[in-house]
C-alpha positions as CSV (number, residue, x, y, z in Angstrom):
1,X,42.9,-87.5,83.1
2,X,42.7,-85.0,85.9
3,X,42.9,-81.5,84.6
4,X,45.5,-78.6,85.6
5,X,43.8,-76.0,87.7
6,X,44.7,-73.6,85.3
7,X,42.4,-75.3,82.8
8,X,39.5,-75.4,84.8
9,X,36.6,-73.8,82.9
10,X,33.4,-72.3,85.3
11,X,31.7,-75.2,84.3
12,X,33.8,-77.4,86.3
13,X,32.4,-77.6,89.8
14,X,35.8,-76.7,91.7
15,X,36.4,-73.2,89.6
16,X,32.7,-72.2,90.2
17,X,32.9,-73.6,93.3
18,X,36.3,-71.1,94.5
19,X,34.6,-68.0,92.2
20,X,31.7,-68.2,94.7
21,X,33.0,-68.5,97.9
22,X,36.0,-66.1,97.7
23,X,36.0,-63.4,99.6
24,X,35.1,-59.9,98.4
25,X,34.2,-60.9,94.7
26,X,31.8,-64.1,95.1
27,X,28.7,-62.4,95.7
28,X,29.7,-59.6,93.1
29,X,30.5,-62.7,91.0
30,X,27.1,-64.6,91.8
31,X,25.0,-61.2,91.6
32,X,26.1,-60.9,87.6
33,X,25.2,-64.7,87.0
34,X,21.7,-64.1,87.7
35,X,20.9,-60.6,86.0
36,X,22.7,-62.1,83.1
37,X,20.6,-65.0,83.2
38,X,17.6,-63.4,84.3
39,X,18.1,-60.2,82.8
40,X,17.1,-58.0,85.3
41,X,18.7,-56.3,88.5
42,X,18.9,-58.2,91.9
43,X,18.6,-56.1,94.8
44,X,19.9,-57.3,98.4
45,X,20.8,-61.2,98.5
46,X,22.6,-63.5,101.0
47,X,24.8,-66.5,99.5
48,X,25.7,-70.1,101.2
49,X,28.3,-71.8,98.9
50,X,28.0,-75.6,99.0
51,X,24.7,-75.8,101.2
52,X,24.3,-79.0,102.5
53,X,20.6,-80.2,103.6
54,X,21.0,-83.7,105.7
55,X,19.0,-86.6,105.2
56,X,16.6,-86.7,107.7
57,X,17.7,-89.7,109.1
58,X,21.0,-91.7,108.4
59,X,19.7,-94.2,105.8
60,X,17.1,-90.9,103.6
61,X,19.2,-89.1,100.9
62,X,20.6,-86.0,101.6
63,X,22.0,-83.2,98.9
64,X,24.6,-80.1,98.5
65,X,23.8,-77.3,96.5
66,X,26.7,-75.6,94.8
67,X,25.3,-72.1,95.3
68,X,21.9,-71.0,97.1
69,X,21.0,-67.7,96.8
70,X,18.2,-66.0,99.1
71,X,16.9,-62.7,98.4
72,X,13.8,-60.3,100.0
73,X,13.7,-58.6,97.0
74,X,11.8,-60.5,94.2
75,X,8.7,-58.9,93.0
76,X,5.8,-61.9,92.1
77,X,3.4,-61.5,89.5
78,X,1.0,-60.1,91.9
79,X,3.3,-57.1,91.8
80,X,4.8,-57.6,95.4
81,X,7.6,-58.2,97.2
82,X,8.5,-62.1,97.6
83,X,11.2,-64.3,99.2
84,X,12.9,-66.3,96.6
85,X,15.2,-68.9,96.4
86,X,17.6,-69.8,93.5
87,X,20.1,-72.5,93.4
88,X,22.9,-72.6,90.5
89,X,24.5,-75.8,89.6
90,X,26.9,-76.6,87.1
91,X,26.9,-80.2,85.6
92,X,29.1,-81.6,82.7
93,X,28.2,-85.4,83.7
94,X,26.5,-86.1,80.5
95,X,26.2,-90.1,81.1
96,X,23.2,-91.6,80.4
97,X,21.7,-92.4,84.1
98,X,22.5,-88.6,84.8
99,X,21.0,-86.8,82.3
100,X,18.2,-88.9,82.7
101,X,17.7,-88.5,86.4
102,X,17.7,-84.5,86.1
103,X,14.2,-83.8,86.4
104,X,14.2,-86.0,89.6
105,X,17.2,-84.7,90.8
106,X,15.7,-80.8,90.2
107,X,12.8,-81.5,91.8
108,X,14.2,-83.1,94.9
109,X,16.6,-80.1,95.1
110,X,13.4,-77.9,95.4
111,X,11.7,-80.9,98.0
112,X,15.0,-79.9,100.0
113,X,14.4,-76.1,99.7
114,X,10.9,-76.1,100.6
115,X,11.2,-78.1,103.4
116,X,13.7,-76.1,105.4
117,X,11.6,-72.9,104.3
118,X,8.4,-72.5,105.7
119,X,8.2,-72.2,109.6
120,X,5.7,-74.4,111.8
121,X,2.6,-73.0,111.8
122,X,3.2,-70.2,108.6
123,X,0.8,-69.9,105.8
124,X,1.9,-71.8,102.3
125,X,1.6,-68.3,100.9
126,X,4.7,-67.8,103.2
127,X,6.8,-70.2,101.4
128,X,9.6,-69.2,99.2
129,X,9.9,-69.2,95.3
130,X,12.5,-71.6,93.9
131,X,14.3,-71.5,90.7
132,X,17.2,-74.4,90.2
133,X,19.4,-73.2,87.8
134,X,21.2,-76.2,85.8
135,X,23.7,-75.0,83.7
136,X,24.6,-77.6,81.3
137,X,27.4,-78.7,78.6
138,X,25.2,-80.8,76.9
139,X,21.6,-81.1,75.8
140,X,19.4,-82.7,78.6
141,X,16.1,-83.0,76.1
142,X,17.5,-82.7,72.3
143,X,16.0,-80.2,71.1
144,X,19.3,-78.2,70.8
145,X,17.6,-75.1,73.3
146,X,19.9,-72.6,75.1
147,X,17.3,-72.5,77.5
148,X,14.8,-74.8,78.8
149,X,11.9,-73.3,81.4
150,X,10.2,-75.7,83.3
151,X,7.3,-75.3,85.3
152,X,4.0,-76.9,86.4
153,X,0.6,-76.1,84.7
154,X,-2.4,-78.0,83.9
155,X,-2.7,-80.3,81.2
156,X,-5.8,-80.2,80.1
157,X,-6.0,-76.6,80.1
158,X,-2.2,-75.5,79.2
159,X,-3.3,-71.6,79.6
160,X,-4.9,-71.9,82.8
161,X,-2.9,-69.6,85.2
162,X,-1.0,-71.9,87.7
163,X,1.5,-70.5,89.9
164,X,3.1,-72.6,93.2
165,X,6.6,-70.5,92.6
166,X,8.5,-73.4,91.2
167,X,10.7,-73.0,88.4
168,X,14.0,-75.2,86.7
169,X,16.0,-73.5,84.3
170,X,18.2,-75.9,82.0
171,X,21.2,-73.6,80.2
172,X,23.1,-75.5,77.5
173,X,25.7,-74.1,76.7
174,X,26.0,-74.9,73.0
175,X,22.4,-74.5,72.6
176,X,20.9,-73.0,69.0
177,X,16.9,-72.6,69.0
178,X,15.3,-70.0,70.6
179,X,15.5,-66.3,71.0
180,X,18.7,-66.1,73.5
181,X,19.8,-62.3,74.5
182,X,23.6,-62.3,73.6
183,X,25.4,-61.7,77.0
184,X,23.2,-64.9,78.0
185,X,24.8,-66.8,75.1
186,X,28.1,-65.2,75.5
187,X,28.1,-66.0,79.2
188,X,27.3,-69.4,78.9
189,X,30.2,-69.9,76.0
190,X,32.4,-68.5,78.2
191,X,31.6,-70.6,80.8
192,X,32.2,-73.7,79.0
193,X,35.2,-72.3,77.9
194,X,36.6,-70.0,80.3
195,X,39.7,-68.2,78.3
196,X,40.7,-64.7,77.6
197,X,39.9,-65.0,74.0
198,X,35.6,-65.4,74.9
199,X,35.7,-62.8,77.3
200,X,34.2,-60.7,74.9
201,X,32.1,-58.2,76.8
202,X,33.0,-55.8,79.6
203,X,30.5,-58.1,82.2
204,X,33.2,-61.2,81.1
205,X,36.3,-59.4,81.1
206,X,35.7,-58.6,84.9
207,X,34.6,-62.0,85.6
208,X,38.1,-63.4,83.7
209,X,40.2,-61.1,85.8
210,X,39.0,-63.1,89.2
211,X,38.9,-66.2,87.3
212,X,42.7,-65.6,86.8
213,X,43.3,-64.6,90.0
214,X,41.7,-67.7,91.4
215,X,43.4,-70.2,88.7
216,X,46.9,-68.5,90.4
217,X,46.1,-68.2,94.7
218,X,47.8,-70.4,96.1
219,X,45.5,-71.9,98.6
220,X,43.0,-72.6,96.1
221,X,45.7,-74.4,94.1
222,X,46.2,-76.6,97.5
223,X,42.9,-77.8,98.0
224,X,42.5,-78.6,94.5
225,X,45.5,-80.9,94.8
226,X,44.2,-81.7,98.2
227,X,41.3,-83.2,96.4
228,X,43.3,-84.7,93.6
229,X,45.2,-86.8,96.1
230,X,41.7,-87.7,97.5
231,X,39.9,-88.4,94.5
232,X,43.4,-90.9,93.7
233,X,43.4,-92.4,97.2
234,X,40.0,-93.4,96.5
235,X,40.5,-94.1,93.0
236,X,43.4,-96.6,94.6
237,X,41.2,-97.5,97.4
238,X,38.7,-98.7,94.4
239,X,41.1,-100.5,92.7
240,X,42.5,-102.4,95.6
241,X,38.8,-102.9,96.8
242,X,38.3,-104.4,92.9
243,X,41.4,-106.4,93.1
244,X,40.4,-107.8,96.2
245,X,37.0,-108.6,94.8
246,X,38.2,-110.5,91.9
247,X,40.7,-112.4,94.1
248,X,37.7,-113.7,96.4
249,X,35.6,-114.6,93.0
250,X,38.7,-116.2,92.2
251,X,38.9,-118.6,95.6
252,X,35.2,-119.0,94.4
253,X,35.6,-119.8,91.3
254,X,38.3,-122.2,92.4
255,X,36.3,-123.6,95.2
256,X,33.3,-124.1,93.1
257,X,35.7,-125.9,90.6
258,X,37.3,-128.4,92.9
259,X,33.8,-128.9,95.1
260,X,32.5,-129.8,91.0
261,X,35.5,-131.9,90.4
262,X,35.3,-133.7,93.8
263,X,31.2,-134.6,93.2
264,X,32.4,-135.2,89.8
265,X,34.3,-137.6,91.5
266,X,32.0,-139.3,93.5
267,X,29.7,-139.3,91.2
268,X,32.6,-141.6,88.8
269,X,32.9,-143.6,91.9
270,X,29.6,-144.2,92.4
271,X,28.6,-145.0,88.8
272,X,32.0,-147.5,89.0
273,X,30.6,-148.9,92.1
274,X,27.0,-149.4,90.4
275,X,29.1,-151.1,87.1
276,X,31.2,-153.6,90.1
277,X,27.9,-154.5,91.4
278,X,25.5,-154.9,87.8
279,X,28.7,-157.0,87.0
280,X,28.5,-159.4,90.0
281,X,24.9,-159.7,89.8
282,X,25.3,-161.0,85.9
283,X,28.0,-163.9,87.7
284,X,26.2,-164.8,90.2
285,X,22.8,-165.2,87.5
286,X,25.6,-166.7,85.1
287,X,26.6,-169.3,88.1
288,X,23.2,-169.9,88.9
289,X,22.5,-171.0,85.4
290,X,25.4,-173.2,85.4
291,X,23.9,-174.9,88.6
292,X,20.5,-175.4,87.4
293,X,22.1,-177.2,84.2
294,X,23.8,-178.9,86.4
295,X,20.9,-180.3,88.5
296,X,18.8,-180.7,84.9
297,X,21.6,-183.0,83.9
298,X,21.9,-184.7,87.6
299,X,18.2,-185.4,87.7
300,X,18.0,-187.0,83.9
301,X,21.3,-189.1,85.3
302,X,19.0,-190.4,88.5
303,X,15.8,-191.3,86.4
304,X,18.0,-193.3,83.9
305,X,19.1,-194.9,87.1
306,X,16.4,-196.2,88.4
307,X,14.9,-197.2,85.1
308,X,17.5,-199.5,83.9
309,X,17.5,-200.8,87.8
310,X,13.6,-201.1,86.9
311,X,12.6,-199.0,89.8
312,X,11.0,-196.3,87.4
């Protein structure tokens, strides 16, 4: 069942998604996710709310990041300055075939990234740090983390140094294990459950106020019904899409059925036909019995003839 705007937690993609891109408080907004995550200060960084990166051609895959997040301002582990690129995503589809396509998903997000970040001819030491940010309401690996760091390093030496500035961050919400700083865990309950009551720190508090004030603006609340109606007229569009498939399996059904009856048919006929003529042949073997008798009989008649006339 759809839910009412006003029960929209930051989890769902259309809350985070209005938090983000309204004016005056989304940066603000997008700037505390990451030093809460992070725990550290952001300086300058430039934000493009549903980033879309086209498929390179019509039939290639194509992908919309929920927030992307540039900034100058990242010091490396060499101790200098470094573009970086961080993408936050929200996700609550905790089906099967989704949770298990989020490592693929992550790291074709990055593909995306990196592509569209490094200039023809630049060195790859030019290319951007990415961290994907998936922030998650239920336990992509099971091991009940709030926070799972991904990265690539060799296997056969795990403590060799090996840095290509990618990074995935998976947040679940309800996760136990691990040393989590308590405005991380805080933030991420709240998020899952965005209400007065678990804004329990200053940081949150601030956050809820905008929350409110988005749950209550009026044009937000007419392009979430904007999508409701779309998300229904597909939804109907899909129903009378599967009606009309099941009518034409139906007819095919049926056709199938009479084309079975009607060589069903024949195939009665045919055997009926094959009876008629087995039939006939036994009469006419019957009558040509009778006929050889017959001539048996006719031919002992004849030579009895001729012996009594003494021509034998």
């Amino acid at each position: 069942m759809k839910k009412k705007l006003e029960e929209l937690n930051l989890t769902d993609n259309f809350l985070f998604g209005s938090m983000v891109e309204r004016e005056g408080t989304g940066e603000e907004f997008v700037r505390t996710l990451l030093e809460v995550i992070f725990g550290r200060k952001f300086g300058d960084i430039r934000i493009v709310p549903q980033k879309v990166y086209s498929g390179t051609d019509t039939d290639l895959h194509g992908v919309r990041l929920d927030v992307y997040v540039e900034t100058d301002s990242d010091e490396g582990e060499d101790g200098l300055a470094k573009a970086s690129v961080y993408d936050v995503e929200p996700e609550q589809n905790d089906s099967k075939a989704a949770v298990k396509g989020l490592p693929m998903r992550t790291r074709f997000y990055r593909a995306k990234i990196d592509a569209a970040s490094l200039g023809s001819g630049e060195d790859y030491r030019c290319l951007k740090r990415v961290t994907v940010v998936m922030i998650v309401t239920f336990d992509p690996f099971g091991k009940d983390r709030m926070v799972y760091t991904i990265r690539n390093m060799c296997q056969e030496e795990p403590e060799l140094t090996y840095e290509d500035g990618a990074r995935t961050l998976f947040l679940y919400t309800k996760g136990k294990r691990g040393r989590t700083r308590k405005n991380l865990r805080e933030l991420l309950h709240y998020m899952e459950d965005t209400t007065e009551e678990n804004a329990v720190n200053p940081t949150l508090k601030k956050i809820h106020k905008t929350v409110e004030q988005v749950r209550h603006d009026k044009e937000v609340s007419l392009g979430y019904m904007k999508i409701f109606e779309r998300e229904e007229m597909l939804r109907e569009e899909g129903r009378d899409a599967e009606k009309a498939n099941t009518e034409r399996e139906r007819l095919r059904a049926d056709a199938a059925e009479q084309k079975a009856d009607a060589a069903e048919q024949k195939a009665d006929a045919a055997e009926q036909k094959a009876d008629a003529a087995e039939q006939r042949v036994k009469e006419a073997e019957a009558e040509n019995a009778a006929l050889m008798h017959k001539l048996q009989e006719l031919s002992q008649e004849i030579a009895n003839l001729r012996r009594q006339m003494g021509l034998a």
